[in-house]
C-alpha positions in Angstrom: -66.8 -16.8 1.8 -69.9 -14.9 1.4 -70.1 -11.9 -1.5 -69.7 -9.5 1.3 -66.4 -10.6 2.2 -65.0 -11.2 -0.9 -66.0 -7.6 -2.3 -63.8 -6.5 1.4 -60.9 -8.7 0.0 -61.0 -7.3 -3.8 -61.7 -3.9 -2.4 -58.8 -3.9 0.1 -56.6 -5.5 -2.5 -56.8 -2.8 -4.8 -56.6 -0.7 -2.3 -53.0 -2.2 -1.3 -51.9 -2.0 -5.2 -52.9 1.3 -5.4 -51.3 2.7 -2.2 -48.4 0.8 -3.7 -48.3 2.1 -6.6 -48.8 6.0 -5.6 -45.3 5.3 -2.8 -43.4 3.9 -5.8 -44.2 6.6 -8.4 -44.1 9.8 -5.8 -41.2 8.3 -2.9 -38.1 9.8 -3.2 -35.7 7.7 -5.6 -32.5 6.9 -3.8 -29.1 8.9 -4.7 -26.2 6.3 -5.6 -22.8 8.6 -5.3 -20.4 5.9 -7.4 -16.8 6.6 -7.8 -15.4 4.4 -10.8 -11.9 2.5 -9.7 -10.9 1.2 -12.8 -9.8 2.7 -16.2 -10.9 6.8 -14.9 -9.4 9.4 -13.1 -10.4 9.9 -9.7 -12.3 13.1 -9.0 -10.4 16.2 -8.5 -12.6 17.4 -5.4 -15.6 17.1 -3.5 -17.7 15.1 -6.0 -18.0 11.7 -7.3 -17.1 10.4 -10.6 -21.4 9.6 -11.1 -24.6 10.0 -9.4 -27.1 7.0 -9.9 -31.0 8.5 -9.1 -33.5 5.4 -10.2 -32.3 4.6 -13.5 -30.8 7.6 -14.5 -26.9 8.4 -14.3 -25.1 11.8 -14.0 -22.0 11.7 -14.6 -19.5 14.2 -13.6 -17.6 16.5 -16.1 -14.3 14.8 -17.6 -11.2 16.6 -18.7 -7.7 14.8 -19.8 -6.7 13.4 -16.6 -4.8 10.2 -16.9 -7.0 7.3 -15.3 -3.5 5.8 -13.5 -1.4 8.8 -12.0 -4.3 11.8 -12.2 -2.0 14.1 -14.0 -3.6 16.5 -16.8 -2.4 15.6 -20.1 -2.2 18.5 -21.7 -1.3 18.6 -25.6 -4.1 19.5 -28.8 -7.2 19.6 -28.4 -7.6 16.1 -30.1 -5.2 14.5 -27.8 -7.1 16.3 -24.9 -10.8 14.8 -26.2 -9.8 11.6 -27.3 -8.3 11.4 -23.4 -11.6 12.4 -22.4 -14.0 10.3 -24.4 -12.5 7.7 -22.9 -12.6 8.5 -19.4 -16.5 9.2 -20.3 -16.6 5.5 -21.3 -14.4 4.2 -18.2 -16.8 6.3 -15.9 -20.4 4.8 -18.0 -19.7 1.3 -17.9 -17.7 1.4 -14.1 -21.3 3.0 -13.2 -23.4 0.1 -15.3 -24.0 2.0 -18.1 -22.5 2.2 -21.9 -21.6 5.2 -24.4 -25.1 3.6 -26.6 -27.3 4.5 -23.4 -26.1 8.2 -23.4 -29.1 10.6 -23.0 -28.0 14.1 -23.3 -23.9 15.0 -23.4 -22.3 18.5 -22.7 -19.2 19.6 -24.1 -17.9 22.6 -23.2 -14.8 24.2 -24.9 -12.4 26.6 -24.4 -12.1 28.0 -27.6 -15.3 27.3 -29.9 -13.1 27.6 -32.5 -12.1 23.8 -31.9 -15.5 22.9 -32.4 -14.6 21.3 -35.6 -12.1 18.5 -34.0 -13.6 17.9 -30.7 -16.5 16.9 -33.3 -14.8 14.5 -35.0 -13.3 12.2 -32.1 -16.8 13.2 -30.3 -18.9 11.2 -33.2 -16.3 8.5 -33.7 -16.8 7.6 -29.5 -20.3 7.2 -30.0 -20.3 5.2 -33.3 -23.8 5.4 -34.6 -25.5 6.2 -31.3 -26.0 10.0 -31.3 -27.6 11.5 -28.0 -29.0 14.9 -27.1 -26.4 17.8 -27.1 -25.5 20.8 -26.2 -22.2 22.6 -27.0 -20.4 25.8 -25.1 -17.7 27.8 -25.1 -16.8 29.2 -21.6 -13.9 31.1 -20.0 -12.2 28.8 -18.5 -12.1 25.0 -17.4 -10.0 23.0 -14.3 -6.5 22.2 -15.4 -6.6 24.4 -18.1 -8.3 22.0 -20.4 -9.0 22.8 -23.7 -12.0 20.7 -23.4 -14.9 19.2 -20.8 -17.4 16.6 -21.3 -20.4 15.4 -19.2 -23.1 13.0 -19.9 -26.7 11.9 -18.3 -27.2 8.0 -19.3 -30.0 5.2 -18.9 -28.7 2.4 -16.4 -30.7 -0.8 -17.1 
């Protein structure tokens, strides 16, 4: 092969790895709708339990439903977030994720009030891991729960 045709080769090589490169960074990741069958509730309307976009999951808000018969359990507030932390969990690792891969949660309260306890069972869900936050209190939530939790996660 003369130098001619080998500078062609390298050229159109990197050419190839570069055009490669550019699709992958800029091409539209694909949308993953997963709807978790084991240990969480099923979603309450049009929406799925998590959205998987390249390696990022969105997970849909979680109130106290019971995982096996999709009834509200209603009670404290404590009851009601312990209920949800763990449909959190049932949702992240049905997806392929885990509560220690948690990027940014969203708790939203009826009463801000409650702030306190939700806090408690809140930090003792996520051991030593502690994620982005954000915390509000707004009018009203489905069901009439007391509280609402939604998370974005890493998927490896």
């Amino acid at each position: 092969m003369d130098n001619k045709a080998l500078v062609n080769l390298v050229a159109a090589a990197a050419a190839g790895a570069l055009a490669g490169a550019l699709v992958q960074r800029w091409s539209s990741p694909r949308i993953q709708c997963i709807n978790v069958e084991k240990g969480a509730p099923k979603p309450i309307g049009p929406y799925c339990s998590a959205v998987r976009v390249g390696n990022l999951l969105y997970c849909s808000g979680q109130v106290a439903l019971d995982p096996a018969t999709g009834e509200f359990q209603g009670g404290s507030v404590k009851s009601q977030t312990q209920r949800v932390m763990a449909n959190v969990k049932a949702v992240l690792e049905g997806s392929g994720s885990s509560m220690d891969r948690v990027v940014k949660a969203t708790v939203f309260l009826q009463d801000m009030g409650d702030f306190a306890a939700v806090n408690e069972i809140y930090a003792a869900a996520f051991g030593n891991h502690r994620p982005a936050r954000s915390a509000v209190e707004v009018a009203k939530l489905p069901k009439g729960a007391l509280v609402e939790v939604e998370v974005i996660a890493s998927v490896a």
